[in-house]
C-alpha positions in Angstrom: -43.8 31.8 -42.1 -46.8 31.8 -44.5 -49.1 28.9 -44.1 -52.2 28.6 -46.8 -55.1 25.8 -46.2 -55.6 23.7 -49.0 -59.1 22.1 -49.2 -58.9 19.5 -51.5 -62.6 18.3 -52.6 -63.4 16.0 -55.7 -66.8 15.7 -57.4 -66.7 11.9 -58.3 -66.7 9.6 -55.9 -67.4 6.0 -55.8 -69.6 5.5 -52.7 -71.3 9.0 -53.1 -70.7 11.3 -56.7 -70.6 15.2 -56.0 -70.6 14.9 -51.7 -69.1 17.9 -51.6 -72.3 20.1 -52.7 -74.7 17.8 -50.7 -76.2 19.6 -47.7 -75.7 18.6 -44.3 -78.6 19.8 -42.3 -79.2 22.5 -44.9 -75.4 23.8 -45.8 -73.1 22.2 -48.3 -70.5 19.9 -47.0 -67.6 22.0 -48.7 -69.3 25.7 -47.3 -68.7 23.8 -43.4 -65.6 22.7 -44.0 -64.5 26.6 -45.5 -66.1 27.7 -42.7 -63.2 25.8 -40.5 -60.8 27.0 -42.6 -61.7 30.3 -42.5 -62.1 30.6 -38.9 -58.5 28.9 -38.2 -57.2 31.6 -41.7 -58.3 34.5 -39.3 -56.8 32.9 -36.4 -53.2 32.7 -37.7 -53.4 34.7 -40.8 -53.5 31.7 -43.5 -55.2 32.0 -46.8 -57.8 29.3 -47.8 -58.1 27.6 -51.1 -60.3 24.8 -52.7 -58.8 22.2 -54.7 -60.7 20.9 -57.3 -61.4 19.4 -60.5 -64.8 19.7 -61.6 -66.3 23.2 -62.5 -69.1 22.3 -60.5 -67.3 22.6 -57.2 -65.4 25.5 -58.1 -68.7 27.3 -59.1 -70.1 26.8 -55.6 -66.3 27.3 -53.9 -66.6 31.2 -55.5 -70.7 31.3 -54.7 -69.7 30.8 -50.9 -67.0 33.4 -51.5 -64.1 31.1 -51.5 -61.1 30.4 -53.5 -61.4 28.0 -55.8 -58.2 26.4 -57.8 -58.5 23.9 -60.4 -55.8 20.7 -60.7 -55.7 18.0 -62.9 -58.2 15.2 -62.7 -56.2 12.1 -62.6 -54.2 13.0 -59.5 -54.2 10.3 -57.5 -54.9 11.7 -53.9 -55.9 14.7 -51.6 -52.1 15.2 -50.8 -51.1 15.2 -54.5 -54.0 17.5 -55.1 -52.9 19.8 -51.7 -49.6 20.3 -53.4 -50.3 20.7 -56.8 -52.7 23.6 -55.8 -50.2 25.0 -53.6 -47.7 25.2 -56.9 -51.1 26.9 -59.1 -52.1 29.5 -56.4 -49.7 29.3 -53.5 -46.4 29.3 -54.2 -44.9 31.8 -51.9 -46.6 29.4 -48.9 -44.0 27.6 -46.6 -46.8 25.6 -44.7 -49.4 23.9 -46.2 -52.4 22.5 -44.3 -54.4 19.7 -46.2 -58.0 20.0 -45.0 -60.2 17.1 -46.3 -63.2 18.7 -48.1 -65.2 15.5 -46.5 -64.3 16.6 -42.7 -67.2 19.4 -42.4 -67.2 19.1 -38.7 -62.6 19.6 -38.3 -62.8 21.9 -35.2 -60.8 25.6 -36.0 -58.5 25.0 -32.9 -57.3 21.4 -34.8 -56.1 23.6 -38.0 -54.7 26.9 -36.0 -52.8 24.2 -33.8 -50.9 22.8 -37.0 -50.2 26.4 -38.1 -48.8 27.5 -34.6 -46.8 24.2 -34.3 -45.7 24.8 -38.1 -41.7 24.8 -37.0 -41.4 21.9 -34.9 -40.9 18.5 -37.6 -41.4 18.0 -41.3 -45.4 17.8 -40.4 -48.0 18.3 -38.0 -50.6 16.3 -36.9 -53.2 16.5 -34.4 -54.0 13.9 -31.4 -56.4 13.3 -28.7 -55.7 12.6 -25.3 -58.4 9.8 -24.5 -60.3 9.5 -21.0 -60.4 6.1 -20.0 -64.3 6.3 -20.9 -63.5 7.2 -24.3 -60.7 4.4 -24.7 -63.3 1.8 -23.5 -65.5 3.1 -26.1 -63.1 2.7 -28.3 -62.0 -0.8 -27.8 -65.7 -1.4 -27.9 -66.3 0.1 -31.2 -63.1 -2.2 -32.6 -64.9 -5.3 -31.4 -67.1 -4.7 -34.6 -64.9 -2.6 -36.9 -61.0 -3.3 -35.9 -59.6 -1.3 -38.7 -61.5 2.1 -37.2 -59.5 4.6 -34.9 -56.1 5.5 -35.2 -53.5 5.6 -32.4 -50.4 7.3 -32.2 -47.2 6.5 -29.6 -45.7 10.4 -28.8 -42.2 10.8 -27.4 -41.2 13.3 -24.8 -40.1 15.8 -27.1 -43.2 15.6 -28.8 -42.6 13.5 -32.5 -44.8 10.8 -32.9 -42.8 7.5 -32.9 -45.3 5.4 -34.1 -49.1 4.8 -35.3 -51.5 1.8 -35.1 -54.8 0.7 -36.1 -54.0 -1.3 -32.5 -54.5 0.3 -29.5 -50.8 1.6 -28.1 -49.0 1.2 -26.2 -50.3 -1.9 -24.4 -50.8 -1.0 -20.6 -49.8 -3.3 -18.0 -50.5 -2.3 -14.9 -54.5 -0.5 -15.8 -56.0 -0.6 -13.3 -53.4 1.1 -11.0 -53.2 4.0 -13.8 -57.0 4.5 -13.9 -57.3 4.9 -10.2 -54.2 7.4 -10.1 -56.8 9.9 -13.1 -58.7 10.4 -15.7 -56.8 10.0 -18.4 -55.4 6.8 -19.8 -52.2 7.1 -22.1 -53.5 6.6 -24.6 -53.4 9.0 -27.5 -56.1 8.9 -31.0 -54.7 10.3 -34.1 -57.0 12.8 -36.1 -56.8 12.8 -39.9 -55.8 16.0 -40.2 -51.7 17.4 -41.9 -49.8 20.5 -42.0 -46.8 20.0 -44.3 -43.8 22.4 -44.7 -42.9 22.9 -48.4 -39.9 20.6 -49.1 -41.6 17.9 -47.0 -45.1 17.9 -49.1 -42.5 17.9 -51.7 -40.9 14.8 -51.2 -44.1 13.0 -49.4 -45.4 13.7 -53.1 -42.8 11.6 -55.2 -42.5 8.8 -52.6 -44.2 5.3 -52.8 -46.5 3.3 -50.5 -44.0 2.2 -47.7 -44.0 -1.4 -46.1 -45.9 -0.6 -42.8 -47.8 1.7 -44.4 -49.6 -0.7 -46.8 -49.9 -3.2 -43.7 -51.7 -1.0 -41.5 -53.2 1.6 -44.6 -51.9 4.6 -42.9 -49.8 7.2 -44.8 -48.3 8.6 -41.9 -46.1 5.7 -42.1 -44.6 6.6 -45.2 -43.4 9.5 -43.6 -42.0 8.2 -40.5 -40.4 4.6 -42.6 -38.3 7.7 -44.9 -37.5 9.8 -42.1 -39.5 12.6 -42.1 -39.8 14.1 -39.1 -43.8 14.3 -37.4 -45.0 16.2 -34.4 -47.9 15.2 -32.6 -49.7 18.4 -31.6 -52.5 17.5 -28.3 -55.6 18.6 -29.0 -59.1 19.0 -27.4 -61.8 16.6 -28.0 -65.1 17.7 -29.7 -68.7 16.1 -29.4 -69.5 16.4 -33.1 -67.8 13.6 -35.3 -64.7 14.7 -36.9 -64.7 11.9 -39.0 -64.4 11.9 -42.7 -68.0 11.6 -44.7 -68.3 9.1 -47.1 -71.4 8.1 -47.6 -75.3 9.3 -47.8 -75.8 7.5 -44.4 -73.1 9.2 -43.1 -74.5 12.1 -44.0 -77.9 11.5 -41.8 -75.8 10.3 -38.9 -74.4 13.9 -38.9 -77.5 15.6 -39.1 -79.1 13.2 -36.2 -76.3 14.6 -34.4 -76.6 18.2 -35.1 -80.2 18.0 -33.7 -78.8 16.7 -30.9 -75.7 18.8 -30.3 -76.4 22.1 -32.0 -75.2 23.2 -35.3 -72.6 25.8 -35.1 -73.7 27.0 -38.3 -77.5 28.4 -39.2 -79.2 26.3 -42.0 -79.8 28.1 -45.1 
């Protein structure tokens, strides 16, 4: 199977114009996140490519020594950009991993899990096994921002029956489960999709589902028109895997770079 790594990254942007060039504790958003890519590519063998539409980005994707391929402007999101570069650059791929250009911080292991899962359901997805420390921390940061945090109900086989903005499933008996170990049942989704071919395909051509716009997940879409999606278990990672949207974002990464370590050297 030949998987590629589509890293779809936009110059304008609403909240913050041209984030992928900005630096993030001296190195361009977009260089850290083809970093990732390029560590999982060597991992599994898949090839790397920015998707883009301003010449801008695509001079720095080649100035970092990376791929660039330009797609059309008004396409409407990172998935419809993930596939129309895999048509331009890729087309011999059978597995396409969309890498937001705004995750700089997507641990390696997250992507080459995707790629090594690649046969098991229409598409991959990553998903956290949560302590019971990190699901109190969780239901703690809800209290002030309920729409943060994903979760993601996995059946024994391994396809993801459902996803919430809630916290499920509901646990009844708690406190008996957190004395019996460490980890609740409880599982967080990461942002992150590996698509085979004729699923990014269809995923492309289909509407907003019912669920999906209640809860503003796409994975929904999938699951409402019967795609199948496995839900691969993943490691945790200290530094925040979460999108970056904003300038402040952008120092709350660095603050925790100072205190983490950087994985990469400042340049």
């Amino acid at each position: 199977m030949k998987s590629v790594i589509v890293i779809p990254a936009r110059y304008a942007s609403t909240r913050f114009p041209g984030k992928p060039l900005h630096p993030i504790n001296g190195v361009s958003m977009l260089a850290r996140t083809v970093a990732a890519a390029r560590a999982a590519g060597q991992a599994t063998g898949a090839r790397v490519l920015v998707a883009t539409d301003d010449d801008r980005i695509a001079a720095h994707a080649r100035e970092i020594g990376a791929e660039p391929v330009m797609t059309h402007p008004d396409l409407p999101s990172g998935t419809d950009r993930c596939r129309a570069a895999m048509e331009i650059a890729a087309p011999e791929a059978d597995f396409i991993v969309n890498l937001q250009g705004d995750a700089p911080f997507t641990p390696p292991a997250h992507v080459s899990a995707l790629i090594d899962n690649a046969t098991r359901a229409d598409v991959v997805t990553p998903v956290i096994p949560l302590t019971w420390a990190a699901l109190d921390a969780l239901r703690e940061h809800k209290k002030a921002t309920p729409f943060s945090g994903t979760t993601c109900i996995r059946g024994e086989d391994g396809r993801a029956i459902w996803f919430s903005k809630n916290i499920i499933p509901g646990i009844r008996s708690e406190q008996k489960m957190r004395a019996a170990g460490d980890l609740s049942p409880v599982l967080q989704h990461v942002g992150l999709y590996g698509y085979t071919r004729p699923a990014l395909e269809r995923i492309a051509a289909l509407k907003p589902s019912k669920y999906e716009e209640l809860e503003g997940l796409e994975q929904l879409r999938f699951l409402e028109n019967g795609l199948s999606v496995y839900a691969v278990p993943v490691q945790a990672q200290d530094l925040p895997s979460a999108g970056i949207d904003t300038p402040q974002d952008v120092a709350k990464a660095e603050a925790a770079l100072q205190r983490l370590g950087d994985p990469l050297k400042s340049v």
